[in-house]
N, C-alpha and C positions, 0 to 999 in steps of 0.2 A: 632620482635614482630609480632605474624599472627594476620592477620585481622580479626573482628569480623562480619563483612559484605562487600557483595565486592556491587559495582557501576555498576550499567545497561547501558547504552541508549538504550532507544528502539525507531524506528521509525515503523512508521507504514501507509498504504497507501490503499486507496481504488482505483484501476485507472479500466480503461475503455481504451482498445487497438480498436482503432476506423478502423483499414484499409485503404482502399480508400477514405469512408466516411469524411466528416469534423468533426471536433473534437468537433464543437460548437452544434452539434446537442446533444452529453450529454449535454449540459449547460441549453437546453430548455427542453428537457423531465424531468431533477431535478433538475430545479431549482434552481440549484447551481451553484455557480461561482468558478471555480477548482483554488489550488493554483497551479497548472503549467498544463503544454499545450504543444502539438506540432501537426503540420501534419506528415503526410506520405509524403516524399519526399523532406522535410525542411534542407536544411545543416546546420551542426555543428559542431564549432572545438571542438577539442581534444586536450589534452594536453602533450597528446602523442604523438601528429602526426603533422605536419605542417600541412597537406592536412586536405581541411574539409571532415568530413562525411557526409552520407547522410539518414535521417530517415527511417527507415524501414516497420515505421506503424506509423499512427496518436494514441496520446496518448491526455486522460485527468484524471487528478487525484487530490485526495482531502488527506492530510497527517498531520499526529500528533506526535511530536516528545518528547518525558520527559526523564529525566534524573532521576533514584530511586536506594535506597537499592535492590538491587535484581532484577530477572526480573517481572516484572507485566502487562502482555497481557492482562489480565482484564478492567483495565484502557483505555486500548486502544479501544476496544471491543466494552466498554460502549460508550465511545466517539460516535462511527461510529453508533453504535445505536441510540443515539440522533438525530443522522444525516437523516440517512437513515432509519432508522422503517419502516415509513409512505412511503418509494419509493419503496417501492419491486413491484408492478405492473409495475413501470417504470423501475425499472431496468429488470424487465422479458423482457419488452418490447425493450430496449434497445440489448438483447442477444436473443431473436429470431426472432421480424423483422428487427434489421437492422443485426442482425450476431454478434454483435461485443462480446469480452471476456472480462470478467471482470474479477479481482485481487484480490486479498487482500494478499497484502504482509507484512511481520515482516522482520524488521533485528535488531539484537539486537547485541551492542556492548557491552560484559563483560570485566572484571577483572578474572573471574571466567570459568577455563576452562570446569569445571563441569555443567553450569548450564541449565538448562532445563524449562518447562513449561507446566502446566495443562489446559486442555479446559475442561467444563462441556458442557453437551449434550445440555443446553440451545447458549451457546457459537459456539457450534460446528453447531448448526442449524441456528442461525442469520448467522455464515460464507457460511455455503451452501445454504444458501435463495439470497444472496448478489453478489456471486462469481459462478465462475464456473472453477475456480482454486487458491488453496491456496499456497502462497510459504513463505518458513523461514528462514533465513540465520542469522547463530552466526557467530562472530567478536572477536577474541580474543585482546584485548587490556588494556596493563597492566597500560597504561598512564591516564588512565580514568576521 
């Protein structure tokens, strides 16, 4: 029997690649409190390796994760707009006085080897107001 809709995950992520910096200065320029954190230089295991690794840059990031019919980057979108609207002078401020890069990543886990995704020009401009790099990664996963 073929499916009549296949299943998404999508996660989705705003971060901020801090460098040398500490990671806690996003926290006070927006005011937000990130759901995960690290410095530059912090070691970490792997699960691959006995040995730990070691950070390569301070990170701080805010993320949204749904499970739907399809994919729906919208959803996401809108989220991080609630969020963030009202911080885009902080986030200017966070990528040109202190340097750092900001994110906005998608990965989205299908059923669906076909599926893809529309940005409207409203959409495409809150990303380039926010970010100063966008990245996408699909996930083929029939277990969903």
């Amino acid at each position: 029997m073929e499916k009549e809709f296949f299943m998404c995950k999508t996660d989705s992520e705003f971060m901020v690649l801090t460098q040398n910096k500490d990671c806690h200065i996003v926290t006070q320029e927006l005011n937000i409190q990130p759901d995960r954190y690290h410095q530059k230089g912090e070691k970490t295991l792997n699960k691959f390796s006995p040995n730990p690794a070691i950070r390569q840059s301070g990170l701080w990031a805010i993320s949204k994760i749904s499970v739907t019919e399809g994919t729906c980057i919208s959803e996401h979108i809108k989220h991080f707009q609630s969020i963030l609207e009202d911080k885009i002078q902080a986030i200017e401020k966070l990528k040109q006085y202190y340097g750092f890069e900001c994110v906005f990543y998608v990965l989205i886990e299908t059923e669906d080897a076909g599926a893809g995704f529309d940005l409207d020009e409203a959409e495409l401009s809150f990303i380039n107001k926010i970010s100063s790099r966008f990245t996408c990664s699909f996930v083929i996963n029939e277990h969903l």
